[in-house]
PDB file as gemmi writes it, atoms N, CA and C in Angstrom:
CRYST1    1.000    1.000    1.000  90.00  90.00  90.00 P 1                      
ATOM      1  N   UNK A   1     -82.629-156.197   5.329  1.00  0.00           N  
ATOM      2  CA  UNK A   1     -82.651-157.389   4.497  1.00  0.00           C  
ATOM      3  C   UNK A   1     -83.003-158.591   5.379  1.00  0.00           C  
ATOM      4  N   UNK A   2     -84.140-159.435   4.650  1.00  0.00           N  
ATOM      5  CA  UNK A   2     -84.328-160.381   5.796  1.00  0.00           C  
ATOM      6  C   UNK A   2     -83.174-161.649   6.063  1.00  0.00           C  
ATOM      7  N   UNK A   3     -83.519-162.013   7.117  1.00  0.00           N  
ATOM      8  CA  UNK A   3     -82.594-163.519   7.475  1.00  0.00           C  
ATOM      9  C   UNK A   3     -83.114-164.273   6.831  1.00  0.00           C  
ATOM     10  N   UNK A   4     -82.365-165.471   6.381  1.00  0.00           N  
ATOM     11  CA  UNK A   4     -82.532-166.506   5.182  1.00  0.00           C  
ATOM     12  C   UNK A   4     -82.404-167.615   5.957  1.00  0.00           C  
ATOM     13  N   UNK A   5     -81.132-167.501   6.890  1.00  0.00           N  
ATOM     14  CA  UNK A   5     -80.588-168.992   7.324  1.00  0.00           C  
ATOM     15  C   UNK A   5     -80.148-168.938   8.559  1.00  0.00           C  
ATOM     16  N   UNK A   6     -79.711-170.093   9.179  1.00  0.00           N  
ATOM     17  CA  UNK A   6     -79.319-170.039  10.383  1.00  0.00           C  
ATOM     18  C   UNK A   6     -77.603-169.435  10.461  1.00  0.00           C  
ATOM     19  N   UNK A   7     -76.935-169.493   9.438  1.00  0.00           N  
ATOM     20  CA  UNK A   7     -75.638-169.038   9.854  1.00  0.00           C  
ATOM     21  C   UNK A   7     -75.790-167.058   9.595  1.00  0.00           C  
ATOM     22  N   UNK A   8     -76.649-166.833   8.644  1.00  0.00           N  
ATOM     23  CA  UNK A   8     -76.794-165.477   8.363  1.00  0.00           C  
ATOM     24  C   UNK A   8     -77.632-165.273   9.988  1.00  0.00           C  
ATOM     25  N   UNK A   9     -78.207-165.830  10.657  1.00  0.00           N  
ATOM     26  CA  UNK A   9     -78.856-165.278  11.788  1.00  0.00           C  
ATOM     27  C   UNK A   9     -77.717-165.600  12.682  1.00  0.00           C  
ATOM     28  N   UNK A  10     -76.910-166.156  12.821  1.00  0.00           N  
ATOM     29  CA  UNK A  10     -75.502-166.212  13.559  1.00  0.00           C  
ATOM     30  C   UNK A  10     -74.642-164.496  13.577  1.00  0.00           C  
ATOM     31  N   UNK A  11     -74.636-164.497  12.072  1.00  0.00           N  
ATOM     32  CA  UNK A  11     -73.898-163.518  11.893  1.00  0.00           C  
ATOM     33  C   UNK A  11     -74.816-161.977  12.752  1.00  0.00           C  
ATOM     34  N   UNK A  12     -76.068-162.146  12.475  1.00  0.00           N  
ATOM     35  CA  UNK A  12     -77.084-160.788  12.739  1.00  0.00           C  
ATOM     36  C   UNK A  12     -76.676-160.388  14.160  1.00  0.00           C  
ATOM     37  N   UNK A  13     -76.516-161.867  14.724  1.00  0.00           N  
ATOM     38  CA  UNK A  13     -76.521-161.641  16.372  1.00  0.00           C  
ATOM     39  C   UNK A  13     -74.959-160.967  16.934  1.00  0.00           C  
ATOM     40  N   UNK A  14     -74.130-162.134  16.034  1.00  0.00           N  
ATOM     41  CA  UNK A  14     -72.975-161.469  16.578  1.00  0.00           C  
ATOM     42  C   UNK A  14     -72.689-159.731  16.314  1.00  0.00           C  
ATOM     43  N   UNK A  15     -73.117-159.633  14.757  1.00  0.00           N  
ATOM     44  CA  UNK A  15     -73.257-157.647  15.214  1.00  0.00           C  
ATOM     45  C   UNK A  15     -73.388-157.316  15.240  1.00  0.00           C  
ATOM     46  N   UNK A  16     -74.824-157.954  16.298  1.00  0.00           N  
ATOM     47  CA  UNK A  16     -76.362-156.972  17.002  1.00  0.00           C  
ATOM     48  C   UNK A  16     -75.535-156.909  18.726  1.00  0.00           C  
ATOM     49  N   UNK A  17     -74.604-157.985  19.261  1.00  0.00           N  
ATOM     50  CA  UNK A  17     -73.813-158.060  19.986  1.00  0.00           C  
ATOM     51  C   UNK A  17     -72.566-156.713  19.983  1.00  0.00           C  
ATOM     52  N   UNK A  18     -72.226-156.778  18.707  1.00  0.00           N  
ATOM     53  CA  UNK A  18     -71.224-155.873  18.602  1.00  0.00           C  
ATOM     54  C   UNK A  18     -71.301-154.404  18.770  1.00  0.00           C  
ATOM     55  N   UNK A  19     -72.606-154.274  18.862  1.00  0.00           N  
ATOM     56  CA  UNK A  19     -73.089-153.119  18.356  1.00  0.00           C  
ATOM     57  C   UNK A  19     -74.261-152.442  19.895  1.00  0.00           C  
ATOM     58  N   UNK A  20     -74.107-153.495  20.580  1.00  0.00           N  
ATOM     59  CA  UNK A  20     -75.144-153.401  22.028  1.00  0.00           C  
ATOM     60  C   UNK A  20     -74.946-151.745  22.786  1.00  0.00           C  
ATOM     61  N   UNK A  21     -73.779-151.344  22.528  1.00  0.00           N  
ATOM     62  CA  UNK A  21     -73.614-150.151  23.322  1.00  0.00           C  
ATOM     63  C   UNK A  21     -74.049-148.906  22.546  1.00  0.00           C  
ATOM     64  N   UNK A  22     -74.004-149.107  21.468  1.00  0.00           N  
ATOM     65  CA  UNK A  22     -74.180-147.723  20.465  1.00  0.00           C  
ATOM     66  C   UNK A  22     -75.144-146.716  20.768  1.00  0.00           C  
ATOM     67  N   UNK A  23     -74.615-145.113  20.704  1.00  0.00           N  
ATOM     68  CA  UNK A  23     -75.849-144.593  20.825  1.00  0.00           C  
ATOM     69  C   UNK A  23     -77.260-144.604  20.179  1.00  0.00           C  
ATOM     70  N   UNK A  24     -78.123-144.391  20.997  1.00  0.00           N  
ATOM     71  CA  UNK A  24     -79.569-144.374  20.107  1.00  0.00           C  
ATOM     72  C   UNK A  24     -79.386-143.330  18.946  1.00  0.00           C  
ATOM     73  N   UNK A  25     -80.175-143.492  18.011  1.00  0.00           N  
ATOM     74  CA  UNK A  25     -79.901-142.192  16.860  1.00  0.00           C  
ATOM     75  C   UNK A  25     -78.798-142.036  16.231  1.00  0.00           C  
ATOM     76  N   UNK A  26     -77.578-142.878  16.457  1.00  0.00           N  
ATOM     77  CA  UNK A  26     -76.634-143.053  15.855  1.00  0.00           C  
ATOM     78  C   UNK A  26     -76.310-143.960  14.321  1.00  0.00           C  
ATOM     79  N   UNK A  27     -75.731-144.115  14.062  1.00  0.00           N  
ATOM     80  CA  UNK A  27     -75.970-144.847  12.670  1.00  0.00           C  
ATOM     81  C   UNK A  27     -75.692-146.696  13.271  1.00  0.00           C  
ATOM     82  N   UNK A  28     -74.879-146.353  14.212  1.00  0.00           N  
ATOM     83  CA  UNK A  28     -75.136-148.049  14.656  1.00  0.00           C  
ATOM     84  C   UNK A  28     -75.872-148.380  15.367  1.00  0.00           C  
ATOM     85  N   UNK A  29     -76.422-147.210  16.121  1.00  0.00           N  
ATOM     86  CA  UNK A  29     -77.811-147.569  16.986  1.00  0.00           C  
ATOM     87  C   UNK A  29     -79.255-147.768  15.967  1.00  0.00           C  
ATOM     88  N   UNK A  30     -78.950-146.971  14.926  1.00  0.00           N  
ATOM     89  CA  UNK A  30     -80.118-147.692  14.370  1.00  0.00           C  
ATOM     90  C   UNK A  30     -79.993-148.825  13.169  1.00  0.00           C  
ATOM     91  N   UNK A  31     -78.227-149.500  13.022  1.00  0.00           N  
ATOM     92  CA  UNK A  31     -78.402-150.905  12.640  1.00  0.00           C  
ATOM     93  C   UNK A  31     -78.826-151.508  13.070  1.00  0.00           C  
ATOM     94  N   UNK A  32     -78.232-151.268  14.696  1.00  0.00           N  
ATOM     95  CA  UNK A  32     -78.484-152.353  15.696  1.00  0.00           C  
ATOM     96  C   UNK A  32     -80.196-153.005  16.025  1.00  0.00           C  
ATOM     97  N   UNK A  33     -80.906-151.249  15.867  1.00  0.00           N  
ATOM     98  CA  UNK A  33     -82.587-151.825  15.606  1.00  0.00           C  
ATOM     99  C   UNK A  33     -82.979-152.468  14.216  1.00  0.00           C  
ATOM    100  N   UNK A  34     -82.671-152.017  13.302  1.00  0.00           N  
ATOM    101  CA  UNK A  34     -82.373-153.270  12.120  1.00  0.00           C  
ATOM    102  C   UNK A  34     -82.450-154.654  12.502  1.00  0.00           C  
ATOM    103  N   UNK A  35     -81.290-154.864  13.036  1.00  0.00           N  
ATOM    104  CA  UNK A  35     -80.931-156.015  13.308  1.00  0.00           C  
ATOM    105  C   UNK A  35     -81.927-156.718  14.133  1.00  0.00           C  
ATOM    106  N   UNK A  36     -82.349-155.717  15.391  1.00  0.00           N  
ATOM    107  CA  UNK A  36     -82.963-156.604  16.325  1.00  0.00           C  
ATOM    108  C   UNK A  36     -84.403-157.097  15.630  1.00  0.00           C  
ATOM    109  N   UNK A  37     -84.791-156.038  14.981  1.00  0.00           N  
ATOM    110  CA  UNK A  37     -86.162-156.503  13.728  1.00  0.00           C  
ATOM    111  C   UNK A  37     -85.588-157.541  13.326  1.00  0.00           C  
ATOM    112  N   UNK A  38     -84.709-157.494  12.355  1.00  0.00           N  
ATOM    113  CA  UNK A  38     -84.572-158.734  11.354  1.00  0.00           C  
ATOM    114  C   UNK A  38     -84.640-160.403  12.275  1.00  0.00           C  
ATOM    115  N   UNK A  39     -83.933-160.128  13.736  1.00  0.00           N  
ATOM    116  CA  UNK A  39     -83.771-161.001  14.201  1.00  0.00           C  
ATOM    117  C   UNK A  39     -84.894-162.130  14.856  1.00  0.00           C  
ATOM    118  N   UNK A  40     -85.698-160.806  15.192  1.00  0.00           N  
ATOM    119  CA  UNK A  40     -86.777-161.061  15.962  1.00  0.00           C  
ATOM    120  C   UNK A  40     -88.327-162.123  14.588  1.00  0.00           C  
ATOM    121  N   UNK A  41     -88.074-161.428  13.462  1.00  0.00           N  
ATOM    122  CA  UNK A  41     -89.065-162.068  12.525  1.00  0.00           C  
ATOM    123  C   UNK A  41     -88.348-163.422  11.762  1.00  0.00           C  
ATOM    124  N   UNK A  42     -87.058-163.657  12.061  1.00  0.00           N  
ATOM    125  CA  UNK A  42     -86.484-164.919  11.602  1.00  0.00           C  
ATOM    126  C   UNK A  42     -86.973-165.463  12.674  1.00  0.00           C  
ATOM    127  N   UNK A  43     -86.796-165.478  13.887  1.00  0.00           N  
ATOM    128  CA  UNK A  43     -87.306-166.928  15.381  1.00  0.00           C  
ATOM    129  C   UNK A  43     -88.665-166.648  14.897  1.00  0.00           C  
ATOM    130  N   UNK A  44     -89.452-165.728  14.351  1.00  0.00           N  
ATOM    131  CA  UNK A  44     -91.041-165.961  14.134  1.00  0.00           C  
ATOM    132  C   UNK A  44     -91.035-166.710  13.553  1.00  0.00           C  
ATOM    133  N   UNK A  45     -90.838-166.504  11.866  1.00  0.00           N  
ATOM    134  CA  UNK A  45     -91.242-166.955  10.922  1.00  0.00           C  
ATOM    135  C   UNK A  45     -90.708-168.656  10.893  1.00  0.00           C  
ATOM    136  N   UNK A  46     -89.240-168.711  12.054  1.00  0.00           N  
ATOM    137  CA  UNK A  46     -88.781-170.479  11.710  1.00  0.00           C  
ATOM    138  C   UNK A  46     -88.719-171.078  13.263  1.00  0.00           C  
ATOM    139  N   UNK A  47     -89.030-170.801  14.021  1.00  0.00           N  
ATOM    140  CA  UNK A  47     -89.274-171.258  15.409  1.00  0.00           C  
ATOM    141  C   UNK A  47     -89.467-172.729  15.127  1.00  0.00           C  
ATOM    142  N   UNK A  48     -90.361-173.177  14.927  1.00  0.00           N  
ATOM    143  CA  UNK A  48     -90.319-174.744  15.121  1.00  0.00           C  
ATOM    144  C   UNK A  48     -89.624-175.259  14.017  1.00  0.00           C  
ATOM    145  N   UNK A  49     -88.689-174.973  13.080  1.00  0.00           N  
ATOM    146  CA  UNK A  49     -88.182-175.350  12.301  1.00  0.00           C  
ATOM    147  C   UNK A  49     -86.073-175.610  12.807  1.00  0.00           C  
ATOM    148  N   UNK A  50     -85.855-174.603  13.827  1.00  0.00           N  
ATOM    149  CA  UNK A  50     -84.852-174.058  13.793  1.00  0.00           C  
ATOM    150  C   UNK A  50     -84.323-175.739  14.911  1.00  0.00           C  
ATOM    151  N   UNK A  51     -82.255-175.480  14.812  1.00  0.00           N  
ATOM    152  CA  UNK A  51     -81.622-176.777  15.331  1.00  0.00           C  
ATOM    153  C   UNK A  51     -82.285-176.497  16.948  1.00  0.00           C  
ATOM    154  N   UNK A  52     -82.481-177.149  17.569  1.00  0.00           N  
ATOM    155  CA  UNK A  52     -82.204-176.728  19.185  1.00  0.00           C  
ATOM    156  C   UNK A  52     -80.791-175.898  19.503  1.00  0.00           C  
ATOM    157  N   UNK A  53     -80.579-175.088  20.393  1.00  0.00           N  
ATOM    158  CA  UNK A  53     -79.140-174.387  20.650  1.00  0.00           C  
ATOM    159  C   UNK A  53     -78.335-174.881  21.241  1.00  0.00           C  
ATOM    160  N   UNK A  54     -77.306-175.379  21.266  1.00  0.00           N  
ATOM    161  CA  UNK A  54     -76.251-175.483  22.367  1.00  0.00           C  
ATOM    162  C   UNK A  54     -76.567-175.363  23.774  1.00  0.00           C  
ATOM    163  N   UNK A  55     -76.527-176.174  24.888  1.00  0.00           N  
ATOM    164  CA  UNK A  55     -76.431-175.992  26.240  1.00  0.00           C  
ATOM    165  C   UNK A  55     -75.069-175.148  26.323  1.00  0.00           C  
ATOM    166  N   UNK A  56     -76.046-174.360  27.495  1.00  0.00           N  
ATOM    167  CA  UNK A  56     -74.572-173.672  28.226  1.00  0.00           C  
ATOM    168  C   UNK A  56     -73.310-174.375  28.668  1.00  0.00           C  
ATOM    169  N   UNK A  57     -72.031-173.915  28.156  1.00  0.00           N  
ATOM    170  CA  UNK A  57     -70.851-174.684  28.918  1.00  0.00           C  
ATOM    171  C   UNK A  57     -70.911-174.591  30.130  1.00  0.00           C  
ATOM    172  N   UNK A  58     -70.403-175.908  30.518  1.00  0.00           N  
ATOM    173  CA  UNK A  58     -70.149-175.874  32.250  1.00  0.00           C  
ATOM    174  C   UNK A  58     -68.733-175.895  32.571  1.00  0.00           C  
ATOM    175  N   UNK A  59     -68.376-174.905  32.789  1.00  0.00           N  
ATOM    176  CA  UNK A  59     -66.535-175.013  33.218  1.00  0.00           C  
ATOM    177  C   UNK A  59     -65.341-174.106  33.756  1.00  0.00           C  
TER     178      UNK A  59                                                      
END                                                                             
């Protein structure tokens, strides 16, 4: 399902994050490629549209 918004692409990452170790061929290894698709054609399709990100904390 595609990304719509910036908080639904929040969510993709955090459990494309959650999901980083899974085996390949597994059922979360192949959300996780889901995900990384879905993720990858939302920064296409809104790249110059999107907030700038957060600087890294310093602390």
């Amino acid at each position: 399902m595609p990304i719509e918004s910036e908080r639904e692409l929040e969510q993709a990452v955090q459990e494309f994050q959650r999901l980083r170790d899974a085996p390949e061929g597994s059922e979360e290894g192949r959300r996780r490629s889901v995900l990384d698709a879905d993720i990858k054609a939302y920064y296409a399709r809104c790249a110059n549209t999107m907030r700038p990100a957060k600087p890294p904390s310093t602390g």
